[in-house]
C-alpha positions as CSV (number, residue, x, y, z in Angstrom):
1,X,174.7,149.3,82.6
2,X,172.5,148.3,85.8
3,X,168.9,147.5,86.1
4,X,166.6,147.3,88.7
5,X,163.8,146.0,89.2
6,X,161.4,147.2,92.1
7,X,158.9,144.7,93.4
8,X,156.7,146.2,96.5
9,X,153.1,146.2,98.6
10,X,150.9,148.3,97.6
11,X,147.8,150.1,99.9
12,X,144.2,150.9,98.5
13,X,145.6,154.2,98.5
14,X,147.4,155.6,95.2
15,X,149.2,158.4,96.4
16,X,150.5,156.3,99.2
17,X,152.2,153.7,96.9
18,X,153.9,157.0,94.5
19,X,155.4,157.7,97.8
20,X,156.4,154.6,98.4
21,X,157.4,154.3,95.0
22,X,159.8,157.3,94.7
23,X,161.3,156.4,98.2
24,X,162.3,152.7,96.5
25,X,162.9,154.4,93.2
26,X,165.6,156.6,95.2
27,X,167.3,153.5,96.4
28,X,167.8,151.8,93.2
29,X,169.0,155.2,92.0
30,X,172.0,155.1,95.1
31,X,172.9,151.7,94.0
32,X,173.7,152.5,90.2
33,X,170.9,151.6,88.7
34,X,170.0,153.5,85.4
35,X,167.0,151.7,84.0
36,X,164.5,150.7,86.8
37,X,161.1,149.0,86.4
38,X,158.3,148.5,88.4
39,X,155.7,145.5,88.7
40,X,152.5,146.1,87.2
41,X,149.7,148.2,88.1
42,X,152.7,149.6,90.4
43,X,150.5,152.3,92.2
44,X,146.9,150.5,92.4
45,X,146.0,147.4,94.4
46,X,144.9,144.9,92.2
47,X,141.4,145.8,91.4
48,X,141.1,143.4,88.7
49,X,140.2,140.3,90.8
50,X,136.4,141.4,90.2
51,X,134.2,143.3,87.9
52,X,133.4,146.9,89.6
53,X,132.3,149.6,87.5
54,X,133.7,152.3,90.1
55,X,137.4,150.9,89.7
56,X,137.5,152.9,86.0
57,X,138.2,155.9,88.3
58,X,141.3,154.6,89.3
59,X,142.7,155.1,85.8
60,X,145.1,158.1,85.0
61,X,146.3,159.8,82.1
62,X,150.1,159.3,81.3
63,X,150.1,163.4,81.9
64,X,148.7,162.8,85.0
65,X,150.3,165.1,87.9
66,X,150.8,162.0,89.6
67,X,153.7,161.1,87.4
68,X,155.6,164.0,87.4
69,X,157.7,163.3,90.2
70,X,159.4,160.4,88.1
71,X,159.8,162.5,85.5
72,X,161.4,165.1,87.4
73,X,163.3,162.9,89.0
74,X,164.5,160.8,85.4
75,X,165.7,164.3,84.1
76,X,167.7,165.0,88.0
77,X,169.2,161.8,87.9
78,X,169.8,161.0,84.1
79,X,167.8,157.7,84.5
80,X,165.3,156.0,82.6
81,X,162.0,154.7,84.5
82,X,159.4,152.2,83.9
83,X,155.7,152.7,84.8
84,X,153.3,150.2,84.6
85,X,149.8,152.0,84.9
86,X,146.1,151.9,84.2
87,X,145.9,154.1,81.6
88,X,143.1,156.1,80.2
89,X,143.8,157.2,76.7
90,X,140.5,158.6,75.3
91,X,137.5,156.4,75.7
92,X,139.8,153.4,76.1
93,X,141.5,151.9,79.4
94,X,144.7,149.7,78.6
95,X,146.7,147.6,81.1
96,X,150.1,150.2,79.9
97,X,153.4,150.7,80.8
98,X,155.1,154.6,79.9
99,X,158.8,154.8,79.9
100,X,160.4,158.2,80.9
101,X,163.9,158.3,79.3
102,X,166.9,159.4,80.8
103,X,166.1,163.2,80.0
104,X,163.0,162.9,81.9
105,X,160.6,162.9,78.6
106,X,157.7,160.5,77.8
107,X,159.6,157.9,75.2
108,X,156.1,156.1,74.6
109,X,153.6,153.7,76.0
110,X,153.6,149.9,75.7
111,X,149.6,148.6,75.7
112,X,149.7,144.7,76.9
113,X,148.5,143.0,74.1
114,X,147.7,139.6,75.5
115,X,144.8,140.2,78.3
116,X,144.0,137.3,80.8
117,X,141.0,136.3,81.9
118,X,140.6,134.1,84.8
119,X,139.4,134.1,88.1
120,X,140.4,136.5,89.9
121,X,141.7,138.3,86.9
122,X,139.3,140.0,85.0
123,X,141.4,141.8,82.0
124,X,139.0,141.6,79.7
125,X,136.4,143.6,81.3
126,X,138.9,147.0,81.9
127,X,141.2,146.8,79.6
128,X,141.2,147.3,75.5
129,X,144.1,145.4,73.9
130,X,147.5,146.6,72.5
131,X,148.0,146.1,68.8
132,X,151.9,146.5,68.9
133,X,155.5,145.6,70.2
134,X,157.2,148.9,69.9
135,X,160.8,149.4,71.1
136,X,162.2,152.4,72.9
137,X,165.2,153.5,72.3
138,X,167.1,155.2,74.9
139,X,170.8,156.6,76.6
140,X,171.6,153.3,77.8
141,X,170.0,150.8,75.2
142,X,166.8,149.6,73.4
143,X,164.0,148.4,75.3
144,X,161.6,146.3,74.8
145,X,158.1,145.8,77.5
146,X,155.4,142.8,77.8
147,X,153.7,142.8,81.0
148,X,152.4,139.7,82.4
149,X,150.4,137.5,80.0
150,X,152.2,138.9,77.0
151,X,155.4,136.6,78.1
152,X,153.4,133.3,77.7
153,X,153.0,134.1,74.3
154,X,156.5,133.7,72.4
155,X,155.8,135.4,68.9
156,X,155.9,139.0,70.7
157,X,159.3,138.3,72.4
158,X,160.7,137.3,69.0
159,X,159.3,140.2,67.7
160,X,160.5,142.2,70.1
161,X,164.0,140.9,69.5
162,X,164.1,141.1,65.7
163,X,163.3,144.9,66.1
164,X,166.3,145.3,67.9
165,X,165.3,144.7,71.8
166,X,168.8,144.4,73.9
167,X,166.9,143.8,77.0
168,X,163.4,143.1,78.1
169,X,161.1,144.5,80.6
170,X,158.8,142.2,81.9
171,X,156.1,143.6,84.8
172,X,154.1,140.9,86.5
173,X,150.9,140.5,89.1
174,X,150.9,136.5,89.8
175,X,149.9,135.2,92.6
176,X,149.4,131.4,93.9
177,X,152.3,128.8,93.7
178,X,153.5,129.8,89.3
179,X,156.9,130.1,90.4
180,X,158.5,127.5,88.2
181,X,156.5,128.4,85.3
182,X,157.6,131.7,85.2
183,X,161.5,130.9,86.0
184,X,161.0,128.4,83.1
185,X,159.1,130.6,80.6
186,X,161.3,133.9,80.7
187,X,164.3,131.5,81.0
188,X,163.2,130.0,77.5
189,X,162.1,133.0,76.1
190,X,165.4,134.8,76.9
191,X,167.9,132.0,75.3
192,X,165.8,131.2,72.2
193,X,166.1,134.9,71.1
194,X,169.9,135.9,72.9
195,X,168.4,138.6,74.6
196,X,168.5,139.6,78.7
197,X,164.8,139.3,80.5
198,X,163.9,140.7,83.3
199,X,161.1,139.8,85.6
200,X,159.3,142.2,88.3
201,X,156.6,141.0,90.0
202,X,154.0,142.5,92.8
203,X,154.2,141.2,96.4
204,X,152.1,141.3,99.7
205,X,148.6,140.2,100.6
206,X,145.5,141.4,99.2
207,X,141.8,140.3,99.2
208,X,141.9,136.8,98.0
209,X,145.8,137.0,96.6
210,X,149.3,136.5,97.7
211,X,151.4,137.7,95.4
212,X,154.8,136.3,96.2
213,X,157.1,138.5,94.2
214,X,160.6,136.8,93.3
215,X,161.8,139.2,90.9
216,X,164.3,138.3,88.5
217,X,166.9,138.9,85.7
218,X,168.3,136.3,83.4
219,X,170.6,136.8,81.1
220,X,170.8,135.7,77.0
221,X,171.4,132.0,78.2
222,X,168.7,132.2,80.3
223,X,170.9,132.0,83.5
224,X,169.7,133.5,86.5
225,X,172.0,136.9,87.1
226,X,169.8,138.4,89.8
227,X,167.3,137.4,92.5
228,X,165.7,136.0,92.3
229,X,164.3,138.7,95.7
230,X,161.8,137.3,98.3
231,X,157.8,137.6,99.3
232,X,158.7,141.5,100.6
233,X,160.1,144.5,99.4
234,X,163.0,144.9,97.0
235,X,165.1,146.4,94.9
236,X,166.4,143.8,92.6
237,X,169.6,144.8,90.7
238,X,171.6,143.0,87.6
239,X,174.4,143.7,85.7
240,X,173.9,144.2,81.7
241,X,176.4,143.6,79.3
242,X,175.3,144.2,75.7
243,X,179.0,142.5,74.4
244,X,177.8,138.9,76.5
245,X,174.4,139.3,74.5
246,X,176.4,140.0,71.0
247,X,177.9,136.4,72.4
248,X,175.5,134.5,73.4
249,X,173.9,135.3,69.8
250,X,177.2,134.3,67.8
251,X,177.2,130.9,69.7
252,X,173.7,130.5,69.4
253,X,172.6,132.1,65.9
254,X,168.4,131.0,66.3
255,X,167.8,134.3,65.0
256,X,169.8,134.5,61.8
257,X,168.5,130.6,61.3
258,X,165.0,131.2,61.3
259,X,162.8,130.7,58.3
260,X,160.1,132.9,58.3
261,X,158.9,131.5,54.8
262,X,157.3,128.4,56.2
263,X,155.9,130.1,59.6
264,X,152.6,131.2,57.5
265,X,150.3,128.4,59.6
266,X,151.2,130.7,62.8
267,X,148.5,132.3,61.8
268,X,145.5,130.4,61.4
269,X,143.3,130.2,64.0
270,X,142.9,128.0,67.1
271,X,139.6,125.8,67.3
């Protein structure tokens, strides 16, 4: 199959970057693409960089009418899609990511699990956490999500990958000169668990950020097989081949070696 991943500006105003968003989303489509992600937060600026109360507004629903073109257009086109949004579910906000399958239905919501909090972003104060690693199961494969910070920690894309993942999603907003320790941590994350990554991150300038983009797919060797795309725009697309994954996992069998039975200090806590 082909994926895509879409990496683009966004404006302070929402509807503006849906349109934008279908009119990129269209593109990939044209090209063959039949899973396509976008970064995260793909229709919001990044409000995160400070603590407002006022930005809880900006959160949606996942039946929000905003949506529904994607879905529409999912079921039209037979594709599956990949929203990262601010969701509201309830009382809680979650940094989430909804994927439509290819008959234009909700498949589920991935909740980022592992929030940052640094300058500049301030996870902690919007968003509850996750408390799971599903995997979606759709036409063309089974997916697996971790947006951002979740890919620094390596237990959820081992879980991911031991519930069957054949490719991960992974929807960034990084900004500032990380480029090599992104390349490096999806590249390692992909070849210790045979299993395709890919990367999309936000781009253009906002108030006090740069994000710089340089989306990315690597395959179960953690190779580079797309992009990685520039500081603009872009419709990354990459190749999937589920029999070079099957490979790569023959040759390299980390999974079938692992022994869980003397992991239990995983879980003690950190001083």
């Amino acid at each position: 199959m082909k994926v895509a991943g879409i990496q683009f500006s966004c404006f302070k105003d929402k509807e503006k970057n849906i349109e934008k968003a279908l009119r990129l989303l269209k593109v990939a489509y044209e090209k063959g693409a039949n899973v396509v992600c976008f970064q995260e937060m793909f229709n919001l600026f990044w409000f995160p960089r400070e603590k407002n109360e006022s930005f809880f507004r900006l959160a949606d629903e996942a039946e929000s009418p905003l949506f529904l073109p994607f879905f529409e257009m999912a079921k039209e086109k037979g594709i599956v899609i990949l929203l990262p949004f601010f969701e509201r579910a309830g009382e809680r906000f979650y940094n989430s990511c909804m994927v439509i399958d290819e008959m234009g239905k909700l498949s589920g919501i991935y909740r980022k699990v592992h929030l940052s909090q640094i300058p500049l972003w301030e996870e902690d104060y919007y968003f509850s956490r996750g408390e799971e690693f599903p995997v979606f199961s759709t036409g063309y494969g089974k997916i697996g999500i971790q947006i951002s910070w979740d890919n620094l920690y390596p237990e959820g894309t081992r879980i991911l990958a031991i519930k069957g993942a054949q490719i991960i999603f992974a929807p960034t907003s990084c900004a500032f000169k990380t480029q090599h320790i992104w390349k490096t941590v999806i590249s390692a994350n992909a070849f210790a668990n045979g299993i395709y990554i890919m990367r999309v991150n936000r781009v253009g300038s906002e108030d006090f950020q740069d994000f710089y983009g340089m989306s990315f797919c690597v395959n179960p060797e953690g190779e580079i097989i797309a992009g990685p795309a520039g500081i603009h725009d872009s419709v990354v697309l990459a190749e999937i081949d589920f029999e070079v994954e099957k490979s790569a996992r023959e040759s390299w069998p980390l999974l079938k070696r692992r022994r869980p039975e003397v992991y239990s200090e995983l879980l003690k806590e950190v001083d």
